[in-house]
C-alpha positions in Angstrom: 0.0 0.0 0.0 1.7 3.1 -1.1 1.2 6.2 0.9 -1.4 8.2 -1.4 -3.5 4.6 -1.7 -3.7 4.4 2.6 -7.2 4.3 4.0 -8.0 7.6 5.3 -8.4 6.3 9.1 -4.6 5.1 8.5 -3.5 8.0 7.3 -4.9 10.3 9.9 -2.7 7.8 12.3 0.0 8.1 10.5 0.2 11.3 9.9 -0.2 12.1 14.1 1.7 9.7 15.3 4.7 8.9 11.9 7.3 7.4 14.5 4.6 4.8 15.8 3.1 3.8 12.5 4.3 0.4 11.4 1.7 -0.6 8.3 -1.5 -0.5 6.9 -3.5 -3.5 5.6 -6.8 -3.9 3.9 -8.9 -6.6 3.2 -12.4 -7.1 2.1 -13.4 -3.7 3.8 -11.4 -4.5 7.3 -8.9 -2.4 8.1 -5.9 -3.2 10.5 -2.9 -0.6 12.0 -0.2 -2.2 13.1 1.6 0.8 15.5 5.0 0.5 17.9 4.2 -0.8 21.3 4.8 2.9 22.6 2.7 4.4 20.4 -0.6 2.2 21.1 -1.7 4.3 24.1 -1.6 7.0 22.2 -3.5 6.0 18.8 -6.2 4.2 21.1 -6.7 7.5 22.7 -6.7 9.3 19.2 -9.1 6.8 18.1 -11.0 7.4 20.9 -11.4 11.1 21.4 -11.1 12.2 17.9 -14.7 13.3 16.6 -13.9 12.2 13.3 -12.7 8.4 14.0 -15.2 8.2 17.0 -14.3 5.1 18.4 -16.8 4.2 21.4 -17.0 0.8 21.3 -14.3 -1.7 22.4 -15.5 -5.0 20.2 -12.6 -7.4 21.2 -8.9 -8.1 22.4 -7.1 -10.7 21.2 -3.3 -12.2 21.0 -1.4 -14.3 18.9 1.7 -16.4 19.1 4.1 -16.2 16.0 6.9 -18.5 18.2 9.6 -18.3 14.7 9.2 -14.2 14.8 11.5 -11.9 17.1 8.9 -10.2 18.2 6.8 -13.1 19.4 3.8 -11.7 20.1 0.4 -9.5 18.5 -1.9 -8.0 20.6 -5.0 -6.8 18.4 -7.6 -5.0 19.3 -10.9 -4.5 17.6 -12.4 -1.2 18.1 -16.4 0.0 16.4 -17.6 3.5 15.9 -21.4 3.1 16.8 -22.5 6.9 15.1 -20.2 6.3 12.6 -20.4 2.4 11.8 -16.8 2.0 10.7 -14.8 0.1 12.5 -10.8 -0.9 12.8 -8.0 -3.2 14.3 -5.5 -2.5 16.4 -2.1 -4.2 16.5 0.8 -4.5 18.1 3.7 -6.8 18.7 6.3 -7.1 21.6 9.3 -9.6 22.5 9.0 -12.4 24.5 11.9 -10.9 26.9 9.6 -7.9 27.1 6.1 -8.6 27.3 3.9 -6.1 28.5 2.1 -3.7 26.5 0.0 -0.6 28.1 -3.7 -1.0 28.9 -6.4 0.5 27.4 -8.8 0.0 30.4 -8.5 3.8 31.1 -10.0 4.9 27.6 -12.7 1.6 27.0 -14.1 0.1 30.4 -14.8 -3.1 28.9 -11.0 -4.1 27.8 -10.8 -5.1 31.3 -11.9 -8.7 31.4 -10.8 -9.1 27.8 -6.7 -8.1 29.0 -6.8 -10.2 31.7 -7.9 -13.1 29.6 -5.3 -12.2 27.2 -2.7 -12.1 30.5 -3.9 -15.3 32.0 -4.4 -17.4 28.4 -0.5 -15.7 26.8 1.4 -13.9 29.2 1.2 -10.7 28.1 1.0 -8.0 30.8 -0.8 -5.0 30.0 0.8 -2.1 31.9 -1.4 -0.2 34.0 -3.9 -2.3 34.5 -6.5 -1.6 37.0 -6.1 -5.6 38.4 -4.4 -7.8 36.0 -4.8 -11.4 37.5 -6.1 -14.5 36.1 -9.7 -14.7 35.1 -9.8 -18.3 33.7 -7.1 -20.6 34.9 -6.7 -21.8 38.7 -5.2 -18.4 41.0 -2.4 -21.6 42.2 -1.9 -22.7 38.1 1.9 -21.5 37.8 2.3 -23.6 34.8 2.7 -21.7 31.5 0.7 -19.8 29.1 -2.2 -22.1 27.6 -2.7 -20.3 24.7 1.2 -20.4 23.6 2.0 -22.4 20.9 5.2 -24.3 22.7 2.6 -25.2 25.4 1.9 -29.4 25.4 -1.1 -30.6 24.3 -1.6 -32.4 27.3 -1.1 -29.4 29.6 1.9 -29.0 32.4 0.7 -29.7 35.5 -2.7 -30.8 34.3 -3.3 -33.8 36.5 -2.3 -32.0 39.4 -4.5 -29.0 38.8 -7.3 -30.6 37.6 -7.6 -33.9 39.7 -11.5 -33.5 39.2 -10.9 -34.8 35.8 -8.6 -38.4 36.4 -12.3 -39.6 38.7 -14.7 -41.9 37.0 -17.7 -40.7 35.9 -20.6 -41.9 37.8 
């Protein structure tokens, strides 16, 4: 995508933030910004508070695991503008050796639950968060990240965690 071709929401992130801005893609009408790790606070807030983007809804957080890549792993959010009906992903990606990326909980409420399953399920701390701690797995599971691709199939530490599961079924 050249730079007179970007989508118009890109370019207005580009253009504020041109040290944060990694790339644009588009794909059947979806458009994804992938920014720095430093810059993310900043072009969620832009996104946000900008009457022109509009960006009120917080749809989704989500993470992936690219274990060949140096920087490991993509945090994407998805973001909605309800008045406007456009809508736009989010990304990011860290180290492993450096994890943590900051939390948007301060701009959209309801990234809360959605970061800490992103924490408990990959390991990725959000910075800032108003109480990051598991929200799926067992407070005592000390085990790994499930969602991780170098995690066994079998679970570590699954028999002892989840003893409930080795008793017949009556």
């Amino acid at each position: 995508m050249t730079a007179d071709s970007l989508h118009p929401m890109a370019r207005r992130i580009k253009d504020a933030f041109p040290e944060g801005f990694v790339k644009a893609v588009e794909w059947r009408g979806d458009l994804a910004v992938t920014v720095t790790p430093d810059a993310l606070h900043r072009v969620a807030r832009l996104l946000h508070d900008d009457p022109a983007l509009d960006f009120d809804y917080i749809v989704h957080v989500s993470s992936v695991d690219w274990p060949e890549d140096e920087e490991r792993f993509e945090v994407v959010y998805e973001f909605y503008s309800i008045r406007k009906r456009h809508r736009i992903r989010l990304k990011t990606r860290v180290r492993e050796s450096d994890c943590v990326v900051d939390s948007l909980c301060d701009i959209w409420k309801g990234a809360d639950f959605m970061e800490r399953e992103v924490f408990d399920m990959m390991g990725i701390r959000f910075r800032n968060h108003p109480d990051l701690r598991r929200i799926l797995m067992p407070d005592e599971y000390t085990e790994g990240y499930p969602l991780r691709k170098d995690f066994p199939l079998r679970g570590k530490g699954w028999r002892d965690t989840f003893d409930f599961l080795n008793e017949p079924m009556s």
